[in-house]
C-alpha positions in Angstrom: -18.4 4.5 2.9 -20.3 7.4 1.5 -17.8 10.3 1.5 -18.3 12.2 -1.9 -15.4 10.3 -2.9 -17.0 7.2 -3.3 -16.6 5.8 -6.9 -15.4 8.8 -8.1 -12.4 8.1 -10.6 -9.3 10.4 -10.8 -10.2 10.6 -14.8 -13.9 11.3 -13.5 -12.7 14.0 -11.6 -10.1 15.5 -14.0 -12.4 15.8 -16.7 -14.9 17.6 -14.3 -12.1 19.8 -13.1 -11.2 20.4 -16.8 -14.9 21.4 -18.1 -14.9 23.4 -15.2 -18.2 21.7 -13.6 -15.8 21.0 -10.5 -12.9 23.1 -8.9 -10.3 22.0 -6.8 -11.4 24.4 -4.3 -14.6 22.6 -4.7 -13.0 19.2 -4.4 -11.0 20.1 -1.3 -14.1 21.6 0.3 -16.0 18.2 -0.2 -12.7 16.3 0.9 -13.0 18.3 4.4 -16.4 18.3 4.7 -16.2 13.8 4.1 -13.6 13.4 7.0 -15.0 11.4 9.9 -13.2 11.5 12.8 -14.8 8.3 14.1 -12.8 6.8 11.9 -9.8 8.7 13.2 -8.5 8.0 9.4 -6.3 11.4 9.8 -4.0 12.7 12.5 -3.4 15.7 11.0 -5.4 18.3 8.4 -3.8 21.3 6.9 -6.8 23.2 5.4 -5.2 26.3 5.2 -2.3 24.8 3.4 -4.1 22.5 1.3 -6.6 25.8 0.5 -3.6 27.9 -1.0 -2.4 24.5 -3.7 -6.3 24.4 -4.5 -6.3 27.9 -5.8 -3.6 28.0 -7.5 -4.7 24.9 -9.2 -7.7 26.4 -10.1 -5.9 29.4 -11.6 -3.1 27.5 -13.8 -6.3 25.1 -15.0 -7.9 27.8 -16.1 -5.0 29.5 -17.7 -4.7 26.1 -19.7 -1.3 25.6 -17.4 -1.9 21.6 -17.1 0.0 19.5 -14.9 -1.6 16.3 -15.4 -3.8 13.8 -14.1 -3.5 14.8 -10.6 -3.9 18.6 -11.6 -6.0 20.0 -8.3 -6.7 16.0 -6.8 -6.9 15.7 -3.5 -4.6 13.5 -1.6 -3.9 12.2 1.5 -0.3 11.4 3.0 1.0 8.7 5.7 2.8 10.0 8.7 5.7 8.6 8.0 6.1 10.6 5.4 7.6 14.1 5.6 5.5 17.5 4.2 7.8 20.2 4.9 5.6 22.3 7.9 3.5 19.7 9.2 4.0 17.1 12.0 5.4 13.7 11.0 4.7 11.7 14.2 4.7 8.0 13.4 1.7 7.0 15.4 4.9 7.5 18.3 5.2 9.2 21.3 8.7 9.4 20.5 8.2 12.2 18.0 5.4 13.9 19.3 5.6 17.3 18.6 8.0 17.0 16.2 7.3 19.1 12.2 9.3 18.5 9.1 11.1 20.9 7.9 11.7 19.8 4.0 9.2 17.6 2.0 10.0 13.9 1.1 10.7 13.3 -2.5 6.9 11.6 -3.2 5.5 14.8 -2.1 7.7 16.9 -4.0 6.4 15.0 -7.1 2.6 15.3 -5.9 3.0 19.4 -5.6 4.8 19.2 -8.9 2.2 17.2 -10.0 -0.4 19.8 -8.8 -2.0 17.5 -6.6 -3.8 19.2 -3.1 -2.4 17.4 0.2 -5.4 17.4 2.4 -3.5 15.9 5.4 -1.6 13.3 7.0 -3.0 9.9 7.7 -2.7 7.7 10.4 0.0 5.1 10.9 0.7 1.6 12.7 3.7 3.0 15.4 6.7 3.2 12.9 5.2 1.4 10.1 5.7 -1.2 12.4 2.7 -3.8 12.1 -0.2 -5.1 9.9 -3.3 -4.0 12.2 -3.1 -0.2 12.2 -4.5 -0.5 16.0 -1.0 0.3 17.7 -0.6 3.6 17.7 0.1 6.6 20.3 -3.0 8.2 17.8 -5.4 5.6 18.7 -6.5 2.8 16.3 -7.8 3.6 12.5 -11.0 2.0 12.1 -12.3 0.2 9.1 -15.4 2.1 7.2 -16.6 -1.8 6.4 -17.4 -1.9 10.3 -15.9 0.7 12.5 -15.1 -2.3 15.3 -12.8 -4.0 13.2 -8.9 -3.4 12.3 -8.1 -1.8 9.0 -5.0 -3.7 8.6 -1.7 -1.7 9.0 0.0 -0.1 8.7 -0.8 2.6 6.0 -3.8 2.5 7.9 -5.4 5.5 7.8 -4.8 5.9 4.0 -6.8 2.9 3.0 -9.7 4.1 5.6 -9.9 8.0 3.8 -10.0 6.5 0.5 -12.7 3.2 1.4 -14.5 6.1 3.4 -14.5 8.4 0.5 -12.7 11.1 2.0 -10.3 11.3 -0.8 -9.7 9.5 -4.0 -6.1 8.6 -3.3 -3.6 8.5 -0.9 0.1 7.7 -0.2 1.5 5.1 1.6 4.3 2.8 2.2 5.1 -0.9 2.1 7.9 -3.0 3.6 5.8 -6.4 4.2 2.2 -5.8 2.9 1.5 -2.2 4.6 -0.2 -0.6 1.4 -1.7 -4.2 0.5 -3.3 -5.1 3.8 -5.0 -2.3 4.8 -6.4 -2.1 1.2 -7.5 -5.9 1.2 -9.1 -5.2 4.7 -11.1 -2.0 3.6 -12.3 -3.5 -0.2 -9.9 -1.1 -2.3 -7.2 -1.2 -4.4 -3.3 -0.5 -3.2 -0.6 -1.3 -5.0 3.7 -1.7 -4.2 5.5 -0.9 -7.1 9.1 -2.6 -7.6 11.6 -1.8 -5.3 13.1 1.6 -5.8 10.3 2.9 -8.5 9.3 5.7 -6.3 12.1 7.3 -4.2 11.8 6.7 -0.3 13.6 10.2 0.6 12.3 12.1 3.6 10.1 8.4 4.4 10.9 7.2 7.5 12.3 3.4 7.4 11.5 0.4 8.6 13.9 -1.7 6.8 15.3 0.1 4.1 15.7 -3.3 1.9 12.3 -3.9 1.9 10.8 -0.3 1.9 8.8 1.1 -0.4 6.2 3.9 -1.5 2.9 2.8 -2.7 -0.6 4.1 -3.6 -4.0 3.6 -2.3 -7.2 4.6 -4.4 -10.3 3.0 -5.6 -9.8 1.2 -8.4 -6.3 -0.1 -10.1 -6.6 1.9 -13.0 -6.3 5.2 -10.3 -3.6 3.4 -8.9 -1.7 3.1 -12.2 -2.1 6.9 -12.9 -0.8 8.3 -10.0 1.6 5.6 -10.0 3.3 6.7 -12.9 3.1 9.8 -12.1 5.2 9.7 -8.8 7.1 7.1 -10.9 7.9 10.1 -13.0 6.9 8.1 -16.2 6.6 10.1 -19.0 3.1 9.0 -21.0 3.3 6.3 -23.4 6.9 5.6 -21.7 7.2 1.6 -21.1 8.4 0.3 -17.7 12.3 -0.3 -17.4 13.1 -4.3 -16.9 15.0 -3.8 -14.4 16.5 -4.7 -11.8 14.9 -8.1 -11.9 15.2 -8.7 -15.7 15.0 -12.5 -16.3 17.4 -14.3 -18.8 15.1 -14.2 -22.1 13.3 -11.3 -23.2 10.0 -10.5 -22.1 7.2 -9.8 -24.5 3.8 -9.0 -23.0 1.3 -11.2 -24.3 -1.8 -9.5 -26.2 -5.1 -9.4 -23.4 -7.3 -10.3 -22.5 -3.9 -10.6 -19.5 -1.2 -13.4 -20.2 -0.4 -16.7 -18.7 -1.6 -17.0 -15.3 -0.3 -18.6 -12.5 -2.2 -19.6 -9.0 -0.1 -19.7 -6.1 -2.0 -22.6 -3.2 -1.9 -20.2 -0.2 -0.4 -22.7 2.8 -2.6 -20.8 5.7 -5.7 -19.2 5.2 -9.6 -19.4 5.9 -11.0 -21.7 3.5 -13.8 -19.4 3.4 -11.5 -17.0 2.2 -9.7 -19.3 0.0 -12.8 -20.4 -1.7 -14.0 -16.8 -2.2 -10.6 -15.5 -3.5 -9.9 -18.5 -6.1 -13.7 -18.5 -6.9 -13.0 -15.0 -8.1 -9.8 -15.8 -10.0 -11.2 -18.9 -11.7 -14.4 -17.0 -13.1 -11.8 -14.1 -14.7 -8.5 -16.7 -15.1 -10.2 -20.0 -16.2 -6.7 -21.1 -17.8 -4.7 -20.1 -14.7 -2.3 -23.1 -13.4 -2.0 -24.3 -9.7 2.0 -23.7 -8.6 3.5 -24.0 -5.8 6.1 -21.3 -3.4 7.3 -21.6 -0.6 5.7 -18.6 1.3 6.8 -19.8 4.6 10.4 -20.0 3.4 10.0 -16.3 2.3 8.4 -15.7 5.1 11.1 -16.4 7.2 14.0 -14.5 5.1 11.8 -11.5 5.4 11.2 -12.1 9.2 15.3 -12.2 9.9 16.2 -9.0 7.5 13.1 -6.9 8.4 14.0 -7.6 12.4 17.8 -6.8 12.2 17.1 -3.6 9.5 14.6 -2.7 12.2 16.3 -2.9 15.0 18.7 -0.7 13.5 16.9 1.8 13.2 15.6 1.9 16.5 18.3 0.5 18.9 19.0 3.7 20.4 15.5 4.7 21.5 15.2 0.8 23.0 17.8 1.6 24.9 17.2 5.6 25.8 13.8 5.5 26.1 11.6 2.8 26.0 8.7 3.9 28.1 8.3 5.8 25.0 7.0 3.1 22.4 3.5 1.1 22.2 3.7 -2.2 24.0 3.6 -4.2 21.0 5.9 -2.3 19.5 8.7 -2.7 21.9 8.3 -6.4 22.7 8.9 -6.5 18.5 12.0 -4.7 18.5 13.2 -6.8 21.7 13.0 -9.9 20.1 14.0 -8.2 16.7 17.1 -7.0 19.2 18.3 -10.8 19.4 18.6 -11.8 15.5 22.0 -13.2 15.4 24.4 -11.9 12.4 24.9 -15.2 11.2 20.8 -15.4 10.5 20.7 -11.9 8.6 23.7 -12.6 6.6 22.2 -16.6 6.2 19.3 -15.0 4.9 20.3 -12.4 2.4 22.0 -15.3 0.6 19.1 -17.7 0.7 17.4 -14.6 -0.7 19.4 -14.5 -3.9 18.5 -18.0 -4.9 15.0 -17.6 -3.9 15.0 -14.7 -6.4 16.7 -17.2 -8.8 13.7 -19.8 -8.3 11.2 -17.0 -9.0 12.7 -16.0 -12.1 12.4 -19.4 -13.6 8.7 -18.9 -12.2 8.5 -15.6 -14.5 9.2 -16.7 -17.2 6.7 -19.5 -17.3 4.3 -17.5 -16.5 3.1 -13.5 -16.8 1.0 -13.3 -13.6 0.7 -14.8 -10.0 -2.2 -14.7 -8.0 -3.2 -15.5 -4.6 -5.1 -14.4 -1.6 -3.5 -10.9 -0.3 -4.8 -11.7 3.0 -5.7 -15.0 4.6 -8.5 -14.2 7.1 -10.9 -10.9 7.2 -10.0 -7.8 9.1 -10.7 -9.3 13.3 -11.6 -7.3 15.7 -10.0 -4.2 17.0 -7.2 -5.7 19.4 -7.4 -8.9 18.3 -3.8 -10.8 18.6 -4.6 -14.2 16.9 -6.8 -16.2 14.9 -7.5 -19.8 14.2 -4.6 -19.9 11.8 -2.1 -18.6 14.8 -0.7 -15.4 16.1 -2.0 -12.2 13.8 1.4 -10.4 13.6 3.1 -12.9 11.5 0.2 -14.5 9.6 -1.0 -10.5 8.8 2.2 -10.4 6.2 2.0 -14.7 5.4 1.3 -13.8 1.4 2.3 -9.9 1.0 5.9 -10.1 2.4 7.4 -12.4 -0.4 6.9 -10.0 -3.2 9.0 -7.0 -0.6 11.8 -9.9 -0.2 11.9 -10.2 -3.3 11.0 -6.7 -5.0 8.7 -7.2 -7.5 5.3 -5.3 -8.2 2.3 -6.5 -6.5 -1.3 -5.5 -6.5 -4.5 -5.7 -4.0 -7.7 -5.9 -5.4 -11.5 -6.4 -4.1 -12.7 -10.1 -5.1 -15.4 -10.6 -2.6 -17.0 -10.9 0.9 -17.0 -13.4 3.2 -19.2 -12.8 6.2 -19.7 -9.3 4.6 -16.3 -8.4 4.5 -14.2 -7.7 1.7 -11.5 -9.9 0.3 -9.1 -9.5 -2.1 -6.6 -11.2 -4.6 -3.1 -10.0 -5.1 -1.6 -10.0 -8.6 2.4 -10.3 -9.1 4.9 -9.7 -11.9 8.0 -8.8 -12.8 8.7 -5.0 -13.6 7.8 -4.5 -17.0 4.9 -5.8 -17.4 3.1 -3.5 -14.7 0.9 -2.3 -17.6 -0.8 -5.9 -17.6 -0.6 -6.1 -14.2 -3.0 -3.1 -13.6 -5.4 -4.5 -16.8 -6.1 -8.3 -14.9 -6.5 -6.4 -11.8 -9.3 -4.4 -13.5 -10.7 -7.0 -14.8 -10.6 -8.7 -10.8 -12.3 -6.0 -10.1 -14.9 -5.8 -12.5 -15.7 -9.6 -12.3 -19.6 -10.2 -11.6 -19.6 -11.4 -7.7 
């Protein structure tokens, strides 16, 4: 937890970089010199690469050629995630050895951006999983306690930035897999709404659930590079679509809007308490509603295992030696999802989505728990609550089903591990999204 990194804010470090008391050849040394391999946070480093985008960061900054608030930032990417000369392996055996030959569209906006790419960061086997300890790179350990998960599966993200490595990182989310990992490691990671950020050259899962998020340490980070690989001009407000409700929507003046608190159905009460303590202290006002997570829950489970197995059928078939254990007992049962359940479920979808409309328009904000237990043990396959795989993803994997932005942000310990709340609301009003989050953050403990 004590990489120079640590509390260091991207408009910290631009200003630094911008009165020239830092360089981005500085910043990328300090980045290298903050990787721990215990951690085994990265499965790949290009230093000579990432040296060359320093430099010339350094020399348009100081030719007053600005490219914004990632200008000579270092950043970490997920390998699932394509940078054009560098291995994309998907924690898989199936593509070892394998380099991409064209970047994805995030990274072409972070070199655009001027950002530095440090690396590539480890990865739950195909993006597959919420524990980031099923992998053919080994498991990414949590900086919190090196013996426990750090949720999955933009695993090793969430452990460069909670280790300080780096001050933000890029990952992707089809049922919680920026959120997770960033709940278990006592950061910030936010999943924009479907489609903000394109997925090109991004390895799917499920491609109607898939999307790019960002990891860093506070939301406010998240909301600037957000925007940035958003391509959101500044000052620009959000689009209301696709998930527009009925009536217009007018942001309410802060201190953040009507609030809404969702009763988690499965969770530590330990957590629970520690979560809603948090939220009450900062959201005195906020109501008690009900959703029906499992419901969700269960759409998501049918459309994420048929996209899935979709993806992978072939390689089940060809060569299954080839994939994690897990992994492949996953994509055999995902293998036996009738049609009649995926097509069942894309309809109860839509008037799910119709029920949560009427939802957002009552209220600005959701909250709840993002996870229900604290990160176990490094192998760990169940809990108290039931088996981890499905309860991992219990209150991330609605807000994927259904599109909508969603947010992770510290709100305590419990047993001296972080947990956090998760803020949801309909795009448009991602700008007050990212200020209750803040103020989450910021609450006295």
């Amino acid at each position: 937890m004590g990489g120079f990194f640590a509390g260091r804010t991207l408009a910290d470090l631009g200003a630094a970089l911008r009165a020239g008391t830092e360089s981005a050849s500085g910043l990328l040394e300090r980045a290298l010199e903050s990787v721990d391999p215990s951690l085994n946070a990265f499965v790949t480093l290009d230093e000579e690469g990432a040296a060359v985008a320093a430099r010339q960061a350094d020399e348009e900054l100081g030719s007053s050629a600005d490219r914004g608030p990632l200008h000579g930032i270092p950043v970490a990417v997920k390998d699932i995630i394509d940078v054009a000369g560098l291995p994309t392996g998907m924690g898989s055996a199936h593509f070892a050895g394998h380099t991409a030959e064209h970047d994805a569209a995030v990274v072409t906006r972070l070199r655009t951006a001027g950002a530095v790419i440090v690396g590539k960061t480890g990865t739950h086997e195909f993006a597959y999983g919420g524990t980031g300890d099923v992998s053919a790179d080994g498991p990414c350990r949590n900086p919190r306690d090196p013996s426990r998960m750090s949720g999955g599966s933009s695993s090793g993200s969430a452990v460069a930035v909670a280790a300080g490595t780096v001050p933000l990182a890029i990952g992707t989310d089809t049922g919680g897999s920026v959120r997770i990992p960033a709940a278990f490691c006592g950061i910030t990671g936010f999943k924009p709404r479907f489609g903000a950020i394109p997925t090109g050259g991004v390895f799917p899962l499920a491609r109607s659930f898939d999307h790019v998020g960002v990891l860093a340490g506070t939301p406010a980070d998240c909301r600037t590079a957000y925007r940035v690989l958003a391509d959101l001009p500044p000052g620009l407000s959000e689009p209301r679509e696709p998930f527009e409700p009925p009536e217009p929507f007018e942001p309410r003046p802060e201190p953040g809007g009507s609030v809404a608190w969702i009763e988690p159905q499965e969770i530590d009460p330990d957590v629970e308490r520690a979560v809603a303590g948090t939220v009450r202290a900062v959201f005195p006002d906020a109501a008690s509603v009900k959703v029906d997570l499992k419901e969700l829950r269960r759409v998501f489970a049918a459309i994420q295992d048929s996209e899935a197995y979709e993806v992978h059928a072939e390689r089940v078939a060809d060569a299954p030696e080839l994939f994690q254990r897990p992994t492949l007992e996953r994509l055999e049962r995902a293998g036996r999802t009738p049609g009649w359940r995926y097509v069942r479920a894309e309809r109860e979808r839509a008037e799910i989505r119709r029920e949560v409309e009427v939802l957002l328009r009552r209220h600005d904000l959701l909250v709840l728990p993002t996870m229900p237990i604290t990160a176990p043990p490094i192998g760990t396959t169940g809990s108290d609550l039931g088996p981890l795989t499905p309860l991992l993803i219990s209150l991330t994997c609605a807000w994927n089903v259904l599109g909508l932005p969603a947010i992770s942000v510290p709100a305590g310990t419990v047993g001296g591990l972080p947990v956090a709340a998760q803020l949801v609301t309909r795009p448009g009003a991602e700008d007050l999204l990212f200020a209750a989050a803040e103020r989450l953050r910021s609450a006295p403990r």
